[in-house]
N, CA, C and O atoms as a MOPAC input file, in Angstrom:
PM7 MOZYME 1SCF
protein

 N    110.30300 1    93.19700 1   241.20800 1
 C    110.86800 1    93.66900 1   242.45400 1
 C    111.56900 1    92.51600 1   243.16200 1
 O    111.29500 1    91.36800 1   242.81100 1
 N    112.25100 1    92.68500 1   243.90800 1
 C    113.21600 1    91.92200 1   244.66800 1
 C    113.51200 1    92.26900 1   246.34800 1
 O    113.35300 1    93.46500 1   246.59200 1
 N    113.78600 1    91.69800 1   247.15700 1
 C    114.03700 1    91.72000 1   248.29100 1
 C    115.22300 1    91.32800 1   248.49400 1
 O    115.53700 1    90.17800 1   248.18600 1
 N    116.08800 1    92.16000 1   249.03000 1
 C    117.42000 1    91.68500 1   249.34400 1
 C    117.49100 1    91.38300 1   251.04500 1
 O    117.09800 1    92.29600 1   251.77100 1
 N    117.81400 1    90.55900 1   251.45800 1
 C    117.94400 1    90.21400 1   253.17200 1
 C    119.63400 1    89.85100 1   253.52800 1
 O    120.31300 1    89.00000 1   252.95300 1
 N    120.07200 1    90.76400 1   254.64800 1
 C    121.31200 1    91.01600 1   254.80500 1
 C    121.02300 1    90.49400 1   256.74300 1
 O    120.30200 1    90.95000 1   257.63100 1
 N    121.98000 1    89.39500 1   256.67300 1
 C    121.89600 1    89.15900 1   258.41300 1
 C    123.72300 1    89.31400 1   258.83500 1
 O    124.70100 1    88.67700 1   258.44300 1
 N    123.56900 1    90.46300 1   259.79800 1
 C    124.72500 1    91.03900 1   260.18300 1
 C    124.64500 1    90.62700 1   261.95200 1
 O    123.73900 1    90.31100 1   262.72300 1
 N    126.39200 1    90.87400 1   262.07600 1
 C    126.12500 1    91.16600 1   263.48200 1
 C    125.22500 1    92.40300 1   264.04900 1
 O    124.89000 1    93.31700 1   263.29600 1
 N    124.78200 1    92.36800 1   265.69800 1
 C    124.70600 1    93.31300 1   266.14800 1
 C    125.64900 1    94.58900 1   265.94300 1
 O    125.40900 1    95.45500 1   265.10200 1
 N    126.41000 1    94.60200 1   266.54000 1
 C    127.86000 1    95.23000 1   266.22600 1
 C    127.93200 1    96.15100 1   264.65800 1
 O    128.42400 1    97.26300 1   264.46700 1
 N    127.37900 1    95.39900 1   263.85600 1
 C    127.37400 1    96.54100 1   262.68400 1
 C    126.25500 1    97.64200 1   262.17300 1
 O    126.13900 1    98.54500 1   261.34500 1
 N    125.38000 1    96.86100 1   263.38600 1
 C    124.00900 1    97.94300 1   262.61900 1
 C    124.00600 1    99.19800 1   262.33000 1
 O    123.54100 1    99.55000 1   261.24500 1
 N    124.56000 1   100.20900 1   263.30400 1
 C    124.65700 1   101.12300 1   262.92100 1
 C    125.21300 1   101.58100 1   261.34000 1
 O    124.67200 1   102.24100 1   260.45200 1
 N    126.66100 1   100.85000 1   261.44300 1
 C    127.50500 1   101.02900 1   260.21800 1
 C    126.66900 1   100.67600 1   259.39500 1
 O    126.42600 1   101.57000 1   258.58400 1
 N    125.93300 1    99.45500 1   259.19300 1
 C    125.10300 1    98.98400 1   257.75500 1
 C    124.04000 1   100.28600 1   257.45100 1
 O    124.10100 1   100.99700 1   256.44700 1
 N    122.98600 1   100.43600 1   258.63600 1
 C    122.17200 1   101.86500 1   258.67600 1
 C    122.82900 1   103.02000 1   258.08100 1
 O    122.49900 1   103.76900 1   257.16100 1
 N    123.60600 1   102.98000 1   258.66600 1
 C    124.63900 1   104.52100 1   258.20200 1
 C    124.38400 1   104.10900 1   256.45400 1
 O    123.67900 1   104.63900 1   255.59400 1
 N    125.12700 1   103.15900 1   256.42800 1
 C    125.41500 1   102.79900 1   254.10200 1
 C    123.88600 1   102.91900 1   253.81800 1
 O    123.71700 1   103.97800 1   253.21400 1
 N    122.76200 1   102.29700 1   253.99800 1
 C    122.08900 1   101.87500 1   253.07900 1
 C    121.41800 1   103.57300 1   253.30500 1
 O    120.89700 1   103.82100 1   252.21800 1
 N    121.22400 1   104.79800 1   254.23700 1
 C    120.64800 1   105.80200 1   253.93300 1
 C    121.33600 1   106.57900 1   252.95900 1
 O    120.96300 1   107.68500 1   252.56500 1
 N    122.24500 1   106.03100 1   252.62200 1
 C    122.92000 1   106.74300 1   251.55200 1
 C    122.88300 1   106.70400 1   250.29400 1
 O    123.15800 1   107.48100 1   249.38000 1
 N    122.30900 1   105.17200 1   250.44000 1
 C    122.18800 1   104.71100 1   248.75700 1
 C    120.60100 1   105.34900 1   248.24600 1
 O    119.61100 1   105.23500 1   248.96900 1
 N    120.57600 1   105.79500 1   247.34700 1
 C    119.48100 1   106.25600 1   246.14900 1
 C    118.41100 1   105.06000 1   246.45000 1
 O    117.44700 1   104.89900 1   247.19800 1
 N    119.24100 1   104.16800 1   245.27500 1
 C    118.57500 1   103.11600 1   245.21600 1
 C    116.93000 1   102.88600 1   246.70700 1
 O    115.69900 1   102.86900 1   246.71400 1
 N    118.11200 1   102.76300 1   247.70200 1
 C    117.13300 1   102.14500 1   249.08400 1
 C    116.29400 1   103.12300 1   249.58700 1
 O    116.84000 1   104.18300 1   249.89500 1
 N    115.28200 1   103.04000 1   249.72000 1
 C    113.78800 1   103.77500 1   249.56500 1
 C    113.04500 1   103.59900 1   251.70100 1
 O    112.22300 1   104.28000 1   252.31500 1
 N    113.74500 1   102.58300 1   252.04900 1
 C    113.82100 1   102.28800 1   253.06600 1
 C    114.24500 1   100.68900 1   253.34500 1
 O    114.75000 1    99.99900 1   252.45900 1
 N    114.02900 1   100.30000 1   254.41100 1
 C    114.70700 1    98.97600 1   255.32900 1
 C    113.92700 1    98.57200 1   256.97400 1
 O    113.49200 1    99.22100 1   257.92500 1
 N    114.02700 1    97.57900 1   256.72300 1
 C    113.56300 1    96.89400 1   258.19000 1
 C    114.91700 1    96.36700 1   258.81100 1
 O    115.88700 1    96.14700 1   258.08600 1
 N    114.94900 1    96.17800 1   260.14400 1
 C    115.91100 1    95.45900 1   260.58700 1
 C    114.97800 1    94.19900 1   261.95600 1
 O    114.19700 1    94.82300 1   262.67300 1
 N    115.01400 1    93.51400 1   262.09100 1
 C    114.48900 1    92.54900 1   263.11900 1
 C    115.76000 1    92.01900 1   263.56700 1
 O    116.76300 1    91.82100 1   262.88300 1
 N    115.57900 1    91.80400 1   264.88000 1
 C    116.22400 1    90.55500 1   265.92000 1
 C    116.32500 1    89.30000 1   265.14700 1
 O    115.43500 1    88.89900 1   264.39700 1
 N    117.57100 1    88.63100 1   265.38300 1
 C    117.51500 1    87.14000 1   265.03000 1
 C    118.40600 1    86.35300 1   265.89300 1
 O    118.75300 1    86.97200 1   266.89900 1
 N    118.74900 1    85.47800 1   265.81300 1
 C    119.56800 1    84.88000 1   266.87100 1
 C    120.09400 1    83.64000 1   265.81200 1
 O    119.37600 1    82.65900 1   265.61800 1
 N    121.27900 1    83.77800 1   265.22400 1
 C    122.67400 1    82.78200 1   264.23900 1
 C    122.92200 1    81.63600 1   265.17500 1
 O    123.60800 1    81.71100 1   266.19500 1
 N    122.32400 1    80.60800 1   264.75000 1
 C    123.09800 1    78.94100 1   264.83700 1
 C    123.50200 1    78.71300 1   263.62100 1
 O    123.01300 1    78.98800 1   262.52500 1
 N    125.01700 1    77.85900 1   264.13700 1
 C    125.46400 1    77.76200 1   262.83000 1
 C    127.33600 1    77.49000 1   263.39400 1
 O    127.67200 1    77.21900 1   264.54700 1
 N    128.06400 1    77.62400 1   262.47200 1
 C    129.16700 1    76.71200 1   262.58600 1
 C    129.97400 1    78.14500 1   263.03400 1
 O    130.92800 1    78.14200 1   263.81300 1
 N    129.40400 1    79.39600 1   262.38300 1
 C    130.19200 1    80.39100 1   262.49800 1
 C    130.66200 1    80.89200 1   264.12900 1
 O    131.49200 1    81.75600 1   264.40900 1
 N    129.52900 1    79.72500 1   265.44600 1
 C    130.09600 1    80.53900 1   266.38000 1
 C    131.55700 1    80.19000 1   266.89400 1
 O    132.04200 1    80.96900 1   267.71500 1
 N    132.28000 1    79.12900 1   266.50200 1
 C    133.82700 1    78.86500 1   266.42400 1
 C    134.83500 1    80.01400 1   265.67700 1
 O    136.05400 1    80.13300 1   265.80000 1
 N    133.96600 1    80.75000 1   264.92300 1
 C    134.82800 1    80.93500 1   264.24300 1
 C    134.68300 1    82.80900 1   264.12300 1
 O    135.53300 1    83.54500 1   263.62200 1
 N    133.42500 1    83.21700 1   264.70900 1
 C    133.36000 1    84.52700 1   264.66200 1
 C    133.74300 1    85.26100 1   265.93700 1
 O    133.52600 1    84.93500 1   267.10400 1
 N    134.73900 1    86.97100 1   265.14600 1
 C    135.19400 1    87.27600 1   266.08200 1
 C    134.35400 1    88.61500 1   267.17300 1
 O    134.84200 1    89.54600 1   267.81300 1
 N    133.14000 1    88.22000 1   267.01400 1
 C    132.37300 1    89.03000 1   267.93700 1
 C    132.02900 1    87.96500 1   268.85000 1
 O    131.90500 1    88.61300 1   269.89000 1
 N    131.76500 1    86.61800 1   269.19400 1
 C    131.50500 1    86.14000 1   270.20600 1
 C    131.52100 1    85.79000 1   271.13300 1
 O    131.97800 1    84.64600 1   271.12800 1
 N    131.25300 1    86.13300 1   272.12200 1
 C    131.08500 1    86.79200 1   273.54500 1
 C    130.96900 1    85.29800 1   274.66500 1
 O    130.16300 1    84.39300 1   274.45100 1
 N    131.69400 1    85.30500 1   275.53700 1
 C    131.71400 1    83.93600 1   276.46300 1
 C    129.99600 1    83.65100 1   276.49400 1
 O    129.61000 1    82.57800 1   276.03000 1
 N    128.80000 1    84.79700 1   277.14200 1
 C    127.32700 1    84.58300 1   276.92500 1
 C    126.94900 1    83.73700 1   275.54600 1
 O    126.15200 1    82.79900 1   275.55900 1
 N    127.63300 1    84.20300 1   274.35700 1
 C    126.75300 1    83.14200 1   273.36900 1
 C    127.35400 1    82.50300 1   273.14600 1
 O    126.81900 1    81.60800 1   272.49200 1
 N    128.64300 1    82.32300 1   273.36200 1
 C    128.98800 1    80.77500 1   273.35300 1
 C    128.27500 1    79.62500 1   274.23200 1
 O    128.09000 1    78.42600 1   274.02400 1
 N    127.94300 1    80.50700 1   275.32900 1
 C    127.63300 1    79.46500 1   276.29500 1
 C    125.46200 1    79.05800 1   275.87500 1
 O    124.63200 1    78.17800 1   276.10000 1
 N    125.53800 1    80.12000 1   275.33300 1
 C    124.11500 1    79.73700 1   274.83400 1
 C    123.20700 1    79.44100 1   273.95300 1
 O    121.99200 1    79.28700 1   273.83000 1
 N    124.98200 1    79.38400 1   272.91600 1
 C    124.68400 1    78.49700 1   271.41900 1
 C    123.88800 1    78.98600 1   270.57000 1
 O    122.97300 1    78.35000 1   270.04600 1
 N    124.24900 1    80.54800 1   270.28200 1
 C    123.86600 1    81.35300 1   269.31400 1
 C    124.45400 1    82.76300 1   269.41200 1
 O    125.07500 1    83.22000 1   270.37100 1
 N    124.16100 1    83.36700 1   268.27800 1
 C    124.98000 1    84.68500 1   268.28100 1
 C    123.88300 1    85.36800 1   268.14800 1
 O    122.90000 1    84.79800 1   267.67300 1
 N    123.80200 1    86.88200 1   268.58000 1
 C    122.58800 1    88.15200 1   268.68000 1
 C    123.43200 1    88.53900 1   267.03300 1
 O    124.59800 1    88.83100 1   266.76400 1
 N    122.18500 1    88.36300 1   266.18400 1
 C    122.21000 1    89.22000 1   264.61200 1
 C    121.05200 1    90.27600 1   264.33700 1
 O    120.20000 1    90.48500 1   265.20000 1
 N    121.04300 1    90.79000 1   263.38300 1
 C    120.40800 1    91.32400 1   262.81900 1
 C    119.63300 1    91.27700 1   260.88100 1
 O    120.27400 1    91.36600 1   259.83400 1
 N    118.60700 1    91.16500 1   261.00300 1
 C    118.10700 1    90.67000 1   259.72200 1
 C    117.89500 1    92.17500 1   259.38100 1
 O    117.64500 1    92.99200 1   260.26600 1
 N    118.03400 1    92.60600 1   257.70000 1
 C    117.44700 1    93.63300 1   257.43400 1
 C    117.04300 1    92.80300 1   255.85100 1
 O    117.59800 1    91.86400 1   255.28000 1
 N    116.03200 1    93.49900 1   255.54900 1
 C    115.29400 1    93.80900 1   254.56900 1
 C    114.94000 1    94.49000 1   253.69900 1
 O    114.07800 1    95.27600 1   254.09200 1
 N    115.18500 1    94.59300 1   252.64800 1
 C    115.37100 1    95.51800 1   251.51700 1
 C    114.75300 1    95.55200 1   250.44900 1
 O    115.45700 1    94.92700 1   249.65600 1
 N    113.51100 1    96.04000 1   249.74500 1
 C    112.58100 1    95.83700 1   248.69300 1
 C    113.69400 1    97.01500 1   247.76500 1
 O    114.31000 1    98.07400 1   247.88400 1
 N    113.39900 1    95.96200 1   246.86200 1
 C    114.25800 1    96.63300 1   245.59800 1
 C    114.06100 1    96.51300 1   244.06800 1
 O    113.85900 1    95.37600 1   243.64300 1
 N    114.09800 1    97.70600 1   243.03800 1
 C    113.73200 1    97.56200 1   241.83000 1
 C    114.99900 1    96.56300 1   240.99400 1
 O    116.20500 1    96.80200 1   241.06200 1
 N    114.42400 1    95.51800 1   240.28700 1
 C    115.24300 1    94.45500 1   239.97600 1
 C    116.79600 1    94.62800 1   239.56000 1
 O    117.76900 1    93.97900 1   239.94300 1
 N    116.73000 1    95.54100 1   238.79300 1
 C    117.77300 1    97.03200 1   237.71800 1
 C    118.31000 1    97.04700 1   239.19400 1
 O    119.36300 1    96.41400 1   239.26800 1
 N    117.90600 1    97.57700 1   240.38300 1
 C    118.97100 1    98.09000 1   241.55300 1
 C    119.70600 1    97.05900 1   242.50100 1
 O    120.43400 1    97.35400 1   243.44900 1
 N    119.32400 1    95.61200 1   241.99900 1
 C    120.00500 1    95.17000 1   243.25900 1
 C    121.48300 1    94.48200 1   242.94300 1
 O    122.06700 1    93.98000 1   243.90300 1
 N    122.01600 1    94.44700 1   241.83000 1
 C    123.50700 1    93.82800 1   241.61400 1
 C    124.23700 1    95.74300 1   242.13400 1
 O    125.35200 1    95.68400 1   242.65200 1
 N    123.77100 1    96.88100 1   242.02100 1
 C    124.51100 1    97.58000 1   242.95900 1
 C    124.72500 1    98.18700 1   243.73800 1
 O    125.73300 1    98.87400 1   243.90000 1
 N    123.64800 1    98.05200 1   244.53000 1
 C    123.29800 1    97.64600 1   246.34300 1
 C    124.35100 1    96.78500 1   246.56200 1
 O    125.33600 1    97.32700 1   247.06400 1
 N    124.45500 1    95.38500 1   246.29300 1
 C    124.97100 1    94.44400 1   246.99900 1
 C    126.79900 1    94.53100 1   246.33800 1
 O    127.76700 1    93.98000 1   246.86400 1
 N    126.80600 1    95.41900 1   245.03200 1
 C    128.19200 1    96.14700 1   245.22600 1
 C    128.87500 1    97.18800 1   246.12900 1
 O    130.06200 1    97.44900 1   246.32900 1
 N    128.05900 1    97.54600 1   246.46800 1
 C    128.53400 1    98.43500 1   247.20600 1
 C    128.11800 1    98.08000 1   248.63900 1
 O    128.57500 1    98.90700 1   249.42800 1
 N    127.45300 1    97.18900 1   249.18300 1
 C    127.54900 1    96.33400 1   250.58500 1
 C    128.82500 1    95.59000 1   250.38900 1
 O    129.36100 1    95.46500 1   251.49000 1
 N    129.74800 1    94.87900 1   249.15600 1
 C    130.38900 1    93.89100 1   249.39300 1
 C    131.79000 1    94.65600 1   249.24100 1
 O    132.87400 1    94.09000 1   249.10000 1
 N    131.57900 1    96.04300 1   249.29600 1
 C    132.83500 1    96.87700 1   248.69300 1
 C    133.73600 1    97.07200 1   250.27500 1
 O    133.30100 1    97.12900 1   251.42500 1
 N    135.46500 1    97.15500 1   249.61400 1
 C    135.93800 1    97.18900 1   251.04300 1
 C    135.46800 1    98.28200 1   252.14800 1
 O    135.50600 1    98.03300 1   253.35300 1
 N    134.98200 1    99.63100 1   251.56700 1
 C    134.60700 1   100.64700 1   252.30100 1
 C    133.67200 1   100.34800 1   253.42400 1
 O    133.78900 1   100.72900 1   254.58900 1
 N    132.70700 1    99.59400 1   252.89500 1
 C    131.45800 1    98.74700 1   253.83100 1
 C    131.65200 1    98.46300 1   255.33200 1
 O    130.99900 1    98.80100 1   256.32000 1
 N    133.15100 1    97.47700 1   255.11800 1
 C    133.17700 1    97.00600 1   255.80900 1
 C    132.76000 1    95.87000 1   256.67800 1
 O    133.11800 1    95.57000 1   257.81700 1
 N    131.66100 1    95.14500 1   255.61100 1
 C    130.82700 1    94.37900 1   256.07400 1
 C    131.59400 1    92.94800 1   255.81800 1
 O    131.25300 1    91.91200 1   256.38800 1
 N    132.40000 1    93.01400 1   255.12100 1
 C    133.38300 1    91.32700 1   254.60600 1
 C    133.50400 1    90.64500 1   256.14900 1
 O    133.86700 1    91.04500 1   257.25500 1
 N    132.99600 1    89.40400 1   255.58900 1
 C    133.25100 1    88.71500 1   256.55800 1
 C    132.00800 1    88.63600 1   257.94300 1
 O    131.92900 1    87.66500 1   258.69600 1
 N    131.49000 1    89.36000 1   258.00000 1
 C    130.54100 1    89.86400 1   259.00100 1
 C    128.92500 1    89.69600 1   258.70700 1
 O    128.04200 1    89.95100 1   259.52700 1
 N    128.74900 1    89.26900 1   257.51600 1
 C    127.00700 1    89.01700 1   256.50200 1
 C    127.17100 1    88.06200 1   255.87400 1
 O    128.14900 1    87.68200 1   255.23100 1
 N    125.75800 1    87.43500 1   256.11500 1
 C    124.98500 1    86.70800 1   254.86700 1
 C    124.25800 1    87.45000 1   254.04100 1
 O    124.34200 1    88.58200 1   254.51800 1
 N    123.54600 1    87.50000 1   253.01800 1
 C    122.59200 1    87.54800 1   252.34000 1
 C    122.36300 1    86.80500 1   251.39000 1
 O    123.27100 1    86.16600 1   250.85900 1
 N    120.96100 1    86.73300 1   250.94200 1
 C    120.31100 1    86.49500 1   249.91200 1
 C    119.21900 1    87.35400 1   249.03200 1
 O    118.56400 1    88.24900 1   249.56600 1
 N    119.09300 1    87.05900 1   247.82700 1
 C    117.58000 1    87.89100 1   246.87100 1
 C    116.40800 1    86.83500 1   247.06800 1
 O    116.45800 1    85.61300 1   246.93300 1
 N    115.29100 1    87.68500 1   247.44000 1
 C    114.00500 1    86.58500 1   246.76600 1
 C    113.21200 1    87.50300 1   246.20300 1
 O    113.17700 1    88.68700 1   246.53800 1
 N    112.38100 1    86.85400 1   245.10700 1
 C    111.52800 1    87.70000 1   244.27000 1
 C    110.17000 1    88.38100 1   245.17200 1
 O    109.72900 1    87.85800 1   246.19500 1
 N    109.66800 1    89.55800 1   244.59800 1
 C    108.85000 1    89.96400 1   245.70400 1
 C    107.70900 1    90.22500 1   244.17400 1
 O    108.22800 1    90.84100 1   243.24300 1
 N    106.57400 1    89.85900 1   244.03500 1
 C    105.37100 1    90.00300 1   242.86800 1
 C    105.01900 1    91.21500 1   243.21900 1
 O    104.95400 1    91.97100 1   242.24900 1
 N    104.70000 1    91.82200 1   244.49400 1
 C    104.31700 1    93.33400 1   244.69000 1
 C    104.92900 1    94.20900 1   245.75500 1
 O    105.67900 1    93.58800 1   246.50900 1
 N    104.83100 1    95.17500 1   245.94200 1
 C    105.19400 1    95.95300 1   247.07700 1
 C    105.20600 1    97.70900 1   246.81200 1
 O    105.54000 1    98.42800 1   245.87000 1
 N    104.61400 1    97.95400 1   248.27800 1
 C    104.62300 1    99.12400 1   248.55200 1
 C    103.53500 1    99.59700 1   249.56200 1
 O    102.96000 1    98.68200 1   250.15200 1
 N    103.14500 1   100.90300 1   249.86900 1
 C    102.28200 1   101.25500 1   251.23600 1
 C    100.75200 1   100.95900 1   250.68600 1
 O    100.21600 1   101.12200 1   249.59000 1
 N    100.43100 1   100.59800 1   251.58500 1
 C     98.83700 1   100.40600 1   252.53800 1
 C     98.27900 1   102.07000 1   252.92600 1
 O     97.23600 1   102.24000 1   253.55800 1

């Protein structure tokens, strides 16, 4: 299993929410608060005179447990132009040894 973690603007959550209930694959998702330091606030075009002035941007982390087989096309179809997400995310995979409900 695998975990895919996608940190977006505020601004897209909905849109990202909207994609990932669509995909098969995604079984569900977390999203948490985060707050982006980093070089991108020069350069991103959501930032707001407030986080400039307070030296971070409002993001969003989501979280994604995923069967190993599913995650090169998840993250095709997050990186696809339809998405919309270019330009607007990070992510990364980390391995997950177990998962599922309590």
């Amino acid at each position: 299993m695998k975990v895919l973690t996608v940190i977006i603007h505020t601004n897209v959550q909905q849109q990202l929410s909207d994609l990932l209930r669509k995909l098969q694959p995604v079984s569900g998702f977390t999203f948490t608060q985060v707050e982006g330091h980093g070089l991108e606030l020069e350069t991103d075009p959501f930032v707001s005179a407030h986080d400039d002035a307070v030296g971070y941007l409002p993001r969003m982390r989501t979280d994604i447990l995923l069967k190993d087989e599913d995650v090169e096309d998840v993250l095709a179809t997050l990186r696809s132009k339809e998405a919309g997400l270019k330009g607007k995310s990070f992510y990364w995979v980390s391995g997950a040894d177990q998962g599922g409900q309590l």
